[in-house]
N, C-alpha and C positions, 0 to 999 in steps of 0.2 A: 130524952135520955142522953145524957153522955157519953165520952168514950170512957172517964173512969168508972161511971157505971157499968158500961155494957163491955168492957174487956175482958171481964172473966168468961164469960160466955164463948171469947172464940178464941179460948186456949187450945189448942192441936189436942186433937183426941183420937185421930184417927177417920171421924166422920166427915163431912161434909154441913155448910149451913144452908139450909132453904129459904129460898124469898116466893110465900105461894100470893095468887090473887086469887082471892075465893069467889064462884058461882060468876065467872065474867063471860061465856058464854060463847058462840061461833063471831058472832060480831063483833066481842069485845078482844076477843082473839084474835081476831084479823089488823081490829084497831093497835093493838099491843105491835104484835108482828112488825109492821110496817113504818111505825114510830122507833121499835128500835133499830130496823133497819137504815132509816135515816139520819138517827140521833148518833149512833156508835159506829164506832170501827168493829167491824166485825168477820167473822169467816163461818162459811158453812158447810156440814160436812155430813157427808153423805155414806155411810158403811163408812168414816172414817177417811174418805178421800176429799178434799175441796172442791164445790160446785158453786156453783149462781145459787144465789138464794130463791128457790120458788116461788112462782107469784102470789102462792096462797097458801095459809094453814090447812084449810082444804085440801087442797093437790098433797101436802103433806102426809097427813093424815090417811090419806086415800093410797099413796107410797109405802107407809110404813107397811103394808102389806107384805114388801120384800124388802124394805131395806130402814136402816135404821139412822135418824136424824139429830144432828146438833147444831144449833146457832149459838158460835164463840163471839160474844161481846168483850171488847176493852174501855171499861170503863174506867177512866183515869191510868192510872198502875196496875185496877185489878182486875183481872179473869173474870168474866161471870156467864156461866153456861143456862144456856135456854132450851128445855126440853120438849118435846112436843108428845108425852102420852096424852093421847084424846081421851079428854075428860071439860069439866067447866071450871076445872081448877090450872091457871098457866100456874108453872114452875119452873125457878130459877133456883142456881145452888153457886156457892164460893166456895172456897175454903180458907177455913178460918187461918191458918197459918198468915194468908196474904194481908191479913186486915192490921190496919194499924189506925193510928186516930184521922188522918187522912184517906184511909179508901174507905173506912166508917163514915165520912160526912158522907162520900160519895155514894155509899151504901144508902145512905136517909135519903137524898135526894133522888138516888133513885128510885125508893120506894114512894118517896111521896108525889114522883111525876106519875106512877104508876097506877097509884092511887087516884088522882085526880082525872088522868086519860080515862081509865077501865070507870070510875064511878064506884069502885069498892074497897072495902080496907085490903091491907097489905099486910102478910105478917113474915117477919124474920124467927124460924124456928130451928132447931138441931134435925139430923135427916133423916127424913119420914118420920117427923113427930109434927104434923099435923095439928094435932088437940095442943102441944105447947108452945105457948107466943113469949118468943124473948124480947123482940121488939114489933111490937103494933101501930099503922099509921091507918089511923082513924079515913073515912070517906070527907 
């Protein structure tokens, strides 16, 4: 896909875009985690205050008990927020505003590293539309 194709898509609407990996599982979560903690610049935030990033999704997970968690990636120019609700689904989100045909490539590329680490597709959809793929990277 292109970016004149896929620029209608992240017209400001108010929402957010999701980049989910579907069914990748505790181990593929750990594998995710750790990749992007080395691959990116990033900050982690804890209720909202900066910490060390945890040594585990685990430990995370088991945290969110009392407190609530985000790993802020910089990929390239743009933003990209890393959520940690425990499920077998990771989720990431932008906002469309930020995307231009440059943080778009970097958007593919990060879905397609994502793709390939996890071993599953990757979909770029509008937020919490799950069931809609605006852009899909195959496994």
């Amino acid at each position: 896909m292109t970016w004149s194709q896929a620029s209608p898509d992240f017209e400001p609407d108010g929402g957010l875009r999701d980049i989910y990996v579907r069914n990748v599982g505790p181990s593929g979560w750990e594998n995710v985690y750790h990749w992007l903690l080395d691959t990116f610049p990033h900050v982690f935030l804890r209720d909202g205050v900066e910490v060390e990033p945890p040594p585990s999704v685990q430990f995370i997970w088991e945290d969110r008990k009392i407190a609530s968690s985000l790993l802020r990636l910089r990929v390239g120019d743009l933003r990209v927020n890393c959520h940690f609700f425990q499920s077998d689904d990771l989720e990431l989100d932008i906002r469309p505003e930020e995307i231009n045909e440059e943080q778009f490539r970097g958007v593919r590329h990060l879905m397609l590293s994502l793709g390939r680490l996890a071993g599953r597709q990757v979909i770029l959809t509008y937020e919490n539309a799950k069931g809609l793929r605006l852009l899909g990277i195959p496994t």
